[in-house]
mmCIF file of the N, C-alpha and C atoms, coordinates in Angstrom:
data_MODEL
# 
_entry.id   MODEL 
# 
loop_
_atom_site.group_PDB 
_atom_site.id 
_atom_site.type_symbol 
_atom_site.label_atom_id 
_atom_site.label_alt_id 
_atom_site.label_comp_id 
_atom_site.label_asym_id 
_atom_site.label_entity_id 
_atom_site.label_seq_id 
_atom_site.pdbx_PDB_ins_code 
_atom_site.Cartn_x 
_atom_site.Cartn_y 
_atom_site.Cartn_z 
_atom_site.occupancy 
_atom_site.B_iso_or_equiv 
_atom_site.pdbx_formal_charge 
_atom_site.auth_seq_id 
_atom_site.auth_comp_id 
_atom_site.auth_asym_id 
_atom_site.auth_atom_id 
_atom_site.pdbx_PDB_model_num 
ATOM 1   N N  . UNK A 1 1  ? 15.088 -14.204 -62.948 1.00 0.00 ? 1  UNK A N  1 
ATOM 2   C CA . UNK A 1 1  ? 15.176 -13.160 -61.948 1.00 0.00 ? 1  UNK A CA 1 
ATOM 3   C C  . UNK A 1 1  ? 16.156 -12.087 -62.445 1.00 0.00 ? 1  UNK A C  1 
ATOM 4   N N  . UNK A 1 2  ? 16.141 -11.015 -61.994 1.00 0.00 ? 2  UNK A N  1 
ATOM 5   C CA . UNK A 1 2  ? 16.551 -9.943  -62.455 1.00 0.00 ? 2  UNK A CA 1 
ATOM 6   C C  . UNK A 1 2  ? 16.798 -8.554  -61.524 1.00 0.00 ? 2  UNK A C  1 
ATOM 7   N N  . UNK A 1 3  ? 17.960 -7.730  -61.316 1.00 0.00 ? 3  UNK A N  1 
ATOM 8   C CA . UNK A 1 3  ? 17.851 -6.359  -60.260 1.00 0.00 ? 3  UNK A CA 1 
ATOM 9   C C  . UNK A 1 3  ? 16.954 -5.616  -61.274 1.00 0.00 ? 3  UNK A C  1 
ATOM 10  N N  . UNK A 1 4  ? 16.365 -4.660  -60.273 1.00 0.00 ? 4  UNK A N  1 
ATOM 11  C CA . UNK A 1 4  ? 15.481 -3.569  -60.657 1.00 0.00 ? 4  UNK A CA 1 
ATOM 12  C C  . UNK A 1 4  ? 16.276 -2.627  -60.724 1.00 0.00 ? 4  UNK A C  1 
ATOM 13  N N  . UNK A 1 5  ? 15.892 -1.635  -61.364 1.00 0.00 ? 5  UNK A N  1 
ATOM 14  C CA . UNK A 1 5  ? 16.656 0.161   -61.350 1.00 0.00 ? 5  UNK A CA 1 
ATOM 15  C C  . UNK A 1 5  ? 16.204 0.885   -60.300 1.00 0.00 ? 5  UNK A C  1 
ATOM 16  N N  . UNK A 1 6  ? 16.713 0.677   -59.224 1.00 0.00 ? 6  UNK A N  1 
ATOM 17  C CA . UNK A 1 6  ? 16.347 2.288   -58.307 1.00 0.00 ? 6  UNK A CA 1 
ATOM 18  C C  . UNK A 1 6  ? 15.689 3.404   -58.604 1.00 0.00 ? 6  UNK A C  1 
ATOM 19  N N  . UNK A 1 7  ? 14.587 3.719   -58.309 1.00 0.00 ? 7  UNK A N  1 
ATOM 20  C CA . UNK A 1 7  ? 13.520 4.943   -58.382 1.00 0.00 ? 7  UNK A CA 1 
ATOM 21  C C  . UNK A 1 7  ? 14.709 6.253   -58.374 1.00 0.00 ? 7  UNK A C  1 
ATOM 22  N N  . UNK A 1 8  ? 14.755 7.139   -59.143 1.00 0.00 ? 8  UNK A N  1 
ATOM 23  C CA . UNK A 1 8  ? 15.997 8.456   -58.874 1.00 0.00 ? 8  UNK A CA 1 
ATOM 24  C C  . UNK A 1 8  ? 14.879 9.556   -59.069 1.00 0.00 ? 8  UNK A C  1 
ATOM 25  N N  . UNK A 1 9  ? 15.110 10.533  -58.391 1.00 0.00 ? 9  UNK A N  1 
ATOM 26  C CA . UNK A 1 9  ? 14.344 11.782  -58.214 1.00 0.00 ? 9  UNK A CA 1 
ATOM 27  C C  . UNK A 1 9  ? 15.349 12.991  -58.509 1.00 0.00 ? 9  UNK A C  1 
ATOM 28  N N  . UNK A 1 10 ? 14.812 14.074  -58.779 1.00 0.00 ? 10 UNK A N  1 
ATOM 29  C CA . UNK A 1 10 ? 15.957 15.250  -58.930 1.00 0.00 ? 10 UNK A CA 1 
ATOM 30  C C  . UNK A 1 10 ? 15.703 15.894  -57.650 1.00 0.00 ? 10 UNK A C  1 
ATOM 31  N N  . UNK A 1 11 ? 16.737 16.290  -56.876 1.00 0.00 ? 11 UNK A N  1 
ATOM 32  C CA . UNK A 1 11 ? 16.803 17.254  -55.852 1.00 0.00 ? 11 UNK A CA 1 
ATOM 33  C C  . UNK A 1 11 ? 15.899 18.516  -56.148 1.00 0.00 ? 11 UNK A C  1 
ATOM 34  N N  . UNK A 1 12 ? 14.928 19.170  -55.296 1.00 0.00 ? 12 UNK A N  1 
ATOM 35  C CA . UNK A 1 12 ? 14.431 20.104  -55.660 1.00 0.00 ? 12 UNK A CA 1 
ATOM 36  C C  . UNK A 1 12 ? 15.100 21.429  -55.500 1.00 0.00 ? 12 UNK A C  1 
ATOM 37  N N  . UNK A 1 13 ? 16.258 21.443  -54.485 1.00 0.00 ? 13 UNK A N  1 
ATOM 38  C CA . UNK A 1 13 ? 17.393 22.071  -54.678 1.00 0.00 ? 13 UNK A CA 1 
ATOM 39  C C  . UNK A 1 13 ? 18.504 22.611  -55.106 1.00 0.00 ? 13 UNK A C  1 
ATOM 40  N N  . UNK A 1 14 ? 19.190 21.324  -55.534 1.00 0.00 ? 14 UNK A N  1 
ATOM 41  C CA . UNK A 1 14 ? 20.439 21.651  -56.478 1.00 0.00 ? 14 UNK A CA 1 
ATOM 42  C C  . UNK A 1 14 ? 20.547 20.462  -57.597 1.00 0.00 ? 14 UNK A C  1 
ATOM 43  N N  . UNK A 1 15 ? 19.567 19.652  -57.938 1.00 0.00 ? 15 UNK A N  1 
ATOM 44  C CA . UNK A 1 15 ? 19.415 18.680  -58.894 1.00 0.00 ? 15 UNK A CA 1 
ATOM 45  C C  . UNK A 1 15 ? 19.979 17.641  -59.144 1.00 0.00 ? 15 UNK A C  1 
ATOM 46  N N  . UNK A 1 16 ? 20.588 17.149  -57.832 1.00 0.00 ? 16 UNK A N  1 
ATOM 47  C CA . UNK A 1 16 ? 21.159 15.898  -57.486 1.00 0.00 ? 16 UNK A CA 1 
ATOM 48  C C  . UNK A 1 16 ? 20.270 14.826  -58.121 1.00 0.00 ? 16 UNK A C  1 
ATOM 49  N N  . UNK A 1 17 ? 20.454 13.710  -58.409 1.00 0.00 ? 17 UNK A N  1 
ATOM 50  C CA . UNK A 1 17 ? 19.472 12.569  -58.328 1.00 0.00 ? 17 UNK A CA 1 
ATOM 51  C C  . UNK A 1 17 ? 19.632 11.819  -57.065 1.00 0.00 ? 17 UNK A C  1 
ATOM 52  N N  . UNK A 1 18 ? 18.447 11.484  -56.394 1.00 0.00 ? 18 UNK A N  1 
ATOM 53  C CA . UNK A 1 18 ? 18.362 11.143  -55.234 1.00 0.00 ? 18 UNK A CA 1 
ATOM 54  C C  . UNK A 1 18 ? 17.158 9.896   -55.322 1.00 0.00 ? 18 UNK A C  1 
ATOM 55  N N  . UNK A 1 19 ? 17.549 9.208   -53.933 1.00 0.00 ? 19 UNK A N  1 
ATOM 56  C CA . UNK A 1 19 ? 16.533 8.385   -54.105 1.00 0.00 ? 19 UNK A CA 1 
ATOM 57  C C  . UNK A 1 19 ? 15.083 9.132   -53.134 1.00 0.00 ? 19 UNK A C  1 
ATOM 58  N N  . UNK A 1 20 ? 13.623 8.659   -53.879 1.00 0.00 ? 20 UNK A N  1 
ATOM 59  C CA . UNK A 1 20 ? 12.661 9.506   -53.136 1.00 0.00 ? 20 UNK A CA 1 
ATOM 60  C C  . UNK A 1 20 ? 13.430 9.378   -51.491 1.00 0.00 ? 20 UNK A C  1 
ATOM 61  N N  . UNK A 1 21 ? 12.302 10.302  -51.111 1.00 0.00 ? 21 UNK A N  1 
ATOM 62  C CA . UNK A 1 21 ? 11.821 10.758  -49.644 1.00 0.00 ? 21 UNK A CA 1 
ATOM 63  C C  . UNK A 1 21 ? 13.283 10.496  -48.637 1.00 0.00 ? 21 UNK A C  1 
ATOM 64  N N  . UNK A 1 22 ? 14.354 11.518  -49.118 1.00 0.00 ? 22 UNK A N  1 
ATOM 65  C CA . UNK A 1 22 ? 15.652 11.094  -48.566 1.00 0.00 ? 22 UNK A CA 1 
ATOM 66  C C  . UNK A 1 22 ? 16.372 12.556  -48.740 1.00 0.00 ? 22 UNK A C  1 
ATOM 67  N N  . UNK A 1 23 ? 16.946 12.616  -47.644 1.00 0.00 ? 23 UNK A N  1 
ATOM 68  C CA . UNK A 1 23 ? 17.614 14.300  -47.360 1.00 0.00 ? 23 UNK A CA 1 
ATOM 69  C C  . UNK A 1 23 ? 19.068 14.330  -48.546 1.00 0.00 ? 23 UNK A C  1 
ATOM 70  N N  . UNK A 1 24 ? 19.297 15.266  -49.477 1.00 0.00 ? 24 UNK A N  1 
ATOM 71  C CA . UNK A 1 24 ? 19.906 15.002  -50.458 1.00 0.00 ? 24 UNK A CA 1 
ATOM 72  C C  . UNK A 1 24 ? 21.295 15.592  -49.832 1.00 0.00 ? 24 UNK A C  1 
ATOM 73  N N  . UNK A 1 25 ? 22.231 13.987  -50.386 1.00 0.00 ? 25 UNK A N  1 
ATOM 74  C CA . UNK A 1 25 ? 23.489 14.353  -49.779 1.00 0.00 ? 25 UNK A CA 1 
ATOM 75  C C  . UNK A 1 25 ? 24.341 15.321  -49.935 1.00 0.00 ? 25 UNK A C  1 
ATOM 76  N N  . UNK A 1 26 ? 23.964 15.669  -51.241 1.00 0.00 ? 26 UNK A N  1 
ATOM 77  C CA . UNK A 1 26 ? 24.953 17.442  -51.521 1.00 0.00 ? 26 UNK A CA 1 
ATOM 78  C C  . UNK A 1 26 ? 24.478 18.322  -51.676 1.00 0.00 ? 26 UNK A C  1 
ATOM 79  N N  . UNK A 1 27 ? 23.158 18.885  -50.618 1.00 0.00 ? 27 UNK A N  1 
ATOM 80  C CA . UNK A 1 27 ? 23.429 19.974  -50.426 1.00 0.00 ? 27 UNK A CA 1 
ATOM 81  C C  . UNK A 1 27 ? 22.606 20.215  -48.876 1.00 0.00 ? 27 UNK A C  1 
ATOM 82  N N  . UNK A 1 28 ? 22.067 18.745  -48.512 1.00 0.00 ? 28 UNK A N  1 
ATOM 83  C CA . UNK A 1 28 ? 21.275 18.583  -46.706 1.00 0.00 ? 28 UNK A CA 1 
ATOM 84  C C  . UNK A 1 28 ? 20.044 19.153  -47.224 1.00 0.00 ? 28 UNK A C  1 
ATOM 85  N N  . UNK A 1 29 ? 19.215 18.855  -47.925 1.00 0.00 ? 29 UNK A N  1 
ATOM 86  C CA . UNK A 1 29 ? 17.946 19.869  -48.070 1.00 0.00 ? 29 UNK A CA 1 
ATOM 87  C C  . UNK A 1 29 ? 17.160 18.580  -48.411 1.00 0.00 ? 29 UNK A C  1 
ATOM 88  N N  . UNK A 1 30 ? 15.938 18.914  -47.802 1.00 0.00 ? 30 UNK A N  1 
ATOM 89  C CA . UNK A 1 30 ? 14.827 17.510  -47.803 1.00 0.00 ? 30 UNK A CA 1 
ATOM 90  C C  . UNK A 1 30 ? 13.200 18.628  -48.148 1.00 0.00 ? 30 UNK A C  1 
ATOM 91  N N  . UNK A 1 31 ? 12.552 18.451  -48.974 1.00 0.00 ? 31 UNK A N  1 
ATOM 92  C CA . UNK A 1 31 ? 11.287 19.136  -49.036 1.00 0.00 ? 31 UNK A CA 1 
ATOM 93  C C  . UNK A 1 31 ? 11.343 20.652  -48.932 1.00 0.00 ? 31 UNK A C  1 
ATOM 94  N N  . UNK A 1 32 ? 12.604 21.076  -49.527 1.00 0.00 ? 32 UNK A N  1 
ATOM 95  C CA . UNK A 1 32 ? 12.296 22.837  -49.426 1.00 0.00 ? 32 UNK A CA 1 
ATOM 96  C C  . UNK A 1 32 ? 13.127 23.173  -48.871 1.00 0.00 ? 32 UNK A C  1 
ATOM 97  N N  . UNK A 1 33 ? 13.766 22.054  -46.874 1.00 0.00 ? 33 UNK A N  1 
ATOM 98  C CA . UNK A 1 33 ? 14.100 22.497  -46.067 1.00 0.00 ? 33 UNK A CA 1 
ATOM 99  C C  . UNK A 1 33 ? 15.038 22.054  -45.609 1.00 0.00 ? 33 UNK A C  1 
ATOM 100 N N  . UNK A 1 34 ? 16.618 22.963  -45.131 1.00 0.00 ? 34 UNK A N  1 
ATOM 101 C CA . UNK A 1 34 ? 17.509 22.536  -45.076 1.00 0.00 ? 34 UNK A CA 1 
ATOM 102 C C  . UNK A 1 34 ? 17.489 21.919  -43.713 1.00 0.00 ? 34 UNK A C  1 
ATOM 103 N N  . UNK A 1 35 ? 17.752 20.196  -43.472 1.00 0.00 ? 35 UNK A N  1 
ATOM 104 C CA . UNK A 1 35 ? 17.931 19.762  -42.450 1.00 0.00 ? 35 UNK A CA 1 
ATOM 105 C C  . UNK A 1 35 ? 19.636 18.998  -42.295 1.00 0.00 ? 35 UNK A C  1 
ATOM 106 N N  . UNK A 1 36 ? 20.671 19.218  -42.783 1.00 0.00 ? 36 UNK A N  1 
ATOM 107 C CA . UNK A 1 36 ? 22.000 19.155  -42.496 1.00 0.00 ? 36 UNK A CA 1 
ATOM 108 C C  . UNK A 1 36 ? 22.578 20.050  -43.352 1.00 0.00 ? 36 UNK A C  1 
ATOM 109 N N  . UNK A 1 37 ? 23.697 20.089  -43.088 1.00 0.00 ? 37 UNK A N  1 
ATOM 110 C CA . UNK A 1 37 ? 24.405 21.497  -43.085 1.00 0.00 ? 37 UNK A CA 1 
ATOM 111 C C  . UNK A 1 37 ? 25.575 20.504  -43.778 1.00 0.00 ? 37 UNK A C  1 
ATOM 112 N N  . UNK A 1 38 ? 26.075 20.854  -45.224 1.00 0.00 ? 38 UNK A N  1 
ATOM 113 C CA . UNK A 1 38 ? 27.258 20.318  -45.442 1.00 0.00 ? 38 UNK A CA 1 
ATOM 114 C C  . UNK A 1 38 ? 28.017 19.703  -44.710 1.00 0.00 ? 38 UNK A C  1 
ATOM 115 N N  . UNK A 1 39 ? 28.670 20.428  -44.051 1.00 0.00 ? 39 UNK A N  1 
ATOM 116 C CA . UNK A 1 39 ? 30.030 20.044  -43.028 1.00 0.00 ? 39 UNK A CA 1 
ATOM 117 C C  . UNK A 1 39 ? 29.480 19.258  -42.254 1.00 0.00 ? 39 UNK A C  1 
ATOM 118 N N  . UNK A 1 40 ? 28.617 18.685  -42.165 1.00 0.00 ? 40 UNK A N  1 
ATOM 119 C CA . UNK A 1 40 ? 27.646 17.978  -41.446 1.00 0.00 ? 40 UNK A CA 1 
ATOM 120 C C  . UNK A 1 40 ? 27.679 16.706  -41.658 1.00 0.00 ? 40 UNK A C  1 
ATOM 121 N N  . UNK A 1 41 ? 27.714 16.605  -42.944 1.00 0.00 ? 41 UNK A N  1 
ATOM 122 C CA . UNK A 1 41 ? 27.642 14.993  -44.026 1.00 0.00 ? 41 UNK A CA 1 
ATOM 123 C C  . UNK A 1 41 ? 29.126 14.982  -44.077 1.00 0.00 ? 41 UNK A C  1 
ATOM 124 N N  . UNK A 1 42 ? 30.022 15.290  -43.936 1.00 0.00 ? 42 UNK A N  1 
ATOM 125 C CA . UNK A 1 42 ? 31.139 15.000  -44.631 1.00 0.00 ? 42 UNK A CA 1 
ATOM 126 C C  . UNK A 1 42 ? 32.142 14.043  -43.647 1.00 0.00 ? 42 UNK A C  1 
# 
């Protein structure tokens, strides 16, 4: 048995690696569209 590597995606935003289908933590932007606001996450 063995862990797997986590699937990583690049932010289409600011090029975070992210995991898929997940609002990217530095910069709140999910599919194009900003749904949190920095100061938001912090």
């Amino acid at each position: 048995m063995h862990l797997a590597v986590p699937t990583l995606v690049e932010c289409g935003n600011c090029g975070n690696r992210i995991m898929p289908h997940r609002v990217c933590p530095k910069c709140g932007y999910y599919r194009g569209k900003q749904v949190l606001k920095p100061e938001e996450m912090a």
